[in-house]
N, C-alpha and C positions, 0 to 999 in steps of 0.2 A: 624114226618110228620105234618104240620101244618093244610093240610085238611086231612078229612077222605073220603076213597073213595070205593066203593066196589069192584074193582080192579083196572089193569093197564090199562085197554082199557078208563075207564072211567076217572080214575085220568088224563090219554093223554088227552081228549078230553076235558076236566075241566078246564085246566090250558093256559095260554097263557106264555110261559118260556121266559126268559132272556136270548137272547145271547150273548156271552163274546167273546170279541176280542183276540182269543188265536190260536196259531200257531205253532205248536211246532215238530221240528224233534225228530224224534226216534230211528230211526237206519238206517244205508247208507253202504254200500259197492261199490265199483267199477261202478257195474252193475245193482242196487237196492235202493231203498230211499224206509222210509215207514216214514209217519209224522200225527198228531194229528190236527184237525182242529175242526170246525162248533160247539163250546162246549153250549148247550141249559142247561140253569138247570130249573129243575120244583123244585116246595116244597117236592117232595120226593125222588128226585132223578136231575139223569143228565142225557144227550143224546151225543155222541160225536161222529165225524167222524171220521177213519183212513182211506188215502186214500197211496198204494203202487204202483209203478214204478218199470219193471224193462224192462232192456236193449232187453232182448232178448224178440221179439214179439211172437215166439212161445210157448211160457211157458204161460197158463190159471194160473193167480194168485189164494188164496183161501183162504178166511178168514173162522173164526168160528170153532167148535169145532173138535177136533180131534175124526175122527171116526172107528179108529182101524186098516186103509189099510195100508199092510206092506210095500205097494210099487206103485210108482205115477208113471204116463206116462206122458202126455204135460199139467198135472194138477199137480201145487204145492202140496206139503204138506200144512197145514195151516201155519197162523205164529200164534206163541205161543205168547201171552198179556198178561201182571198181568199187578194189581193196588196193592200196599202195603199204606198202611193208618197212619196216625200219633197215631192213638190206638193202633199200633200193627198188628191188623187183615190185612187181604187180601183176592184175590179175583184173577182168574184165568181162561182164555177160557179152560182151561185142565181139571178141577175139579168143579162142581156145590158146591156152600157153604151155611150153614145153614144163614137164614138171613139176608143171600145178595144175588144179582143177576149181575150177569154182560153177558148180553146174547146182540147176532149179532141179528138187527131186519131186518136188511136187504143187501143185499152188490149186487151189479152190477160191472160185469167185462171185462174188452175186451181181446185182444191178447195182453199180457203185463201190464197190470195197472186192478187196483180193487178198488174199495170203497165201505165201509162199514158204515154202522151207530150202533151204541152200543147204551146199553142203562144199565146205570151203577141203583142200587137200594138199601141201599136209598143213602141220599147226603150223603158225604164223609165227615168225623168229618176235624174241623179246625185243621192245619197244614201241612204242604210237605207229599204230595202224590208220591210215586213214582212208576211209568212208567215201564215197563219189558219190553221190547219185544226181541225174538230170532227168525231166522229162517234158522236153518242148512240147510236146500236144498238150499237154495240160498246164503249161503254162510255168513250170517247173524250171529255174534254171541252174546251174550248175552249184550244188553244195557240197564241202567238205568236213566232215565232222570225224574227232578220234575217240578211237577205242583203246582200250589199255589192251595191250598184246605184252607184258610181262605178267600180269596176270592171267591170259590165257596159255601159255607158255608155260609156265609153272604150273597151272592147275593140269593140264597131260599129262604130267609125272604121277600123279595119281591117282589117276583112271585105272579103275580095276578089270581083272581077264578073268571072264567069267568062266570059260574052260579052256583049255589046251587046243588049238587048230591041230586039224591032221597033219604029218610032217610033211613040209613042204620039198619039192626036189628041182633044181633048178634057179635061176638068179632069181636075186629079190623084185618084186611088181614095181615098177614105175607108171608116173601120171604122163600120157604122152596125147599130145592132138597136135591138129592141122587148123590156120586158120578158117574163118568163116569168109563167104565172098560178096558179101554185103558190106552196105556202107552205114553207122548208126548218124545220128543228129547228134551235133553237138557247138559249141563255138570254139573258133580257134584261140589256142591262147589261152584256155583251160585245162583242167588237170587231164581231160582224156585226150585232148587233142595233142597235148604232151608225150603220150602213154601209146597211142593208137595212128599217131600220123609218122 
């Protein structure tokens, strides 16, 4: 991280990020499109949009994490997202990961389409990042698509600090969680059942 910050609220509110001209489909079916847009990177991270479509207007789309219900009525299931990293690592709306975060900060939805804003921590080491997304209730099944992560990498170098944080006293903030105790959909054999099993 290039500034120190005493957490997320105030590292957001410190940084004026870089927006990147990125646009990127993720996965489509017949009756369903879900695509990657609005990518913000701060010096500690990223912010990006997913926004989904789908056909039929009575289905409430639903982003974010899986929260155990065995069974949806005119509400999706969520759709399942990883990032897999050029280190190796990854990162997953199924599973919370030891420092890293990839949490939904907010999503708004109508009858049929949904948009979410993520917010990925920290930046992504240089190299092809790739993309996951599945969503079995709609029909959706396992896509993997990359993004350039030496372009988002380099572009954090020059995120600008809009004021000086108070001094901070104490070790520096780390991203720490606990798994989740649910189980998502998925097939074995794929890149989450790789990541997740």
């Amino acid at each position: 991280m290039r500034y120190t910050y005493k957490g997320l609220a105030e590292a957001l509110r410190s940084e004026r990020p870089v927006d990147l001209p990125i646009s990127l489909d993720l996965n489509r079916t017949d009756d369903a499109v879900v695509w990657l847009s609005a990518v913000r990177v701060y010096s500690f991270g990223m912010m990006f949009t997913i926004d989904a479509r789908c056909k039929h207007p009575d289905l409430s789309l639903h982003l974010g994490s899986f929260d155990g219900r065995p069974q949806f009525t005119h509400f999706s299931a969520p759709l399942l997202l990883g990032l897999g990293f050029a280190d190796g690592t990854s990162v997953t709306t199924a599973r919370k990961a030891r420092n890293k975060l990839l949490d939904l900060r907010s999503a708004d939805g109508r009858c049929g389409s949904v948009r979410g804003e993520y917010l990925l921590v920290p930046v992504p080491p240089a190299g092809p990042i790739e993309v996951a997304t599945t969503w079995p209730q709609l029909g959706m099944s396992e896509q993997i698509v990359t993004l350039d992560g030496k372009l988002i990498s380099s572009t954090a170098a020059t995120v600008t600090q809009l004021w000086e944080p108070e001094p901070q006293a104490g070790p520096e903030p780390t991203v720490d969680a606990e798994g989740t105790t649910h189980r998502p959909q998925y097939r074995q054999g794929d890149w989450f059942s790789l990541r997740l099993d």
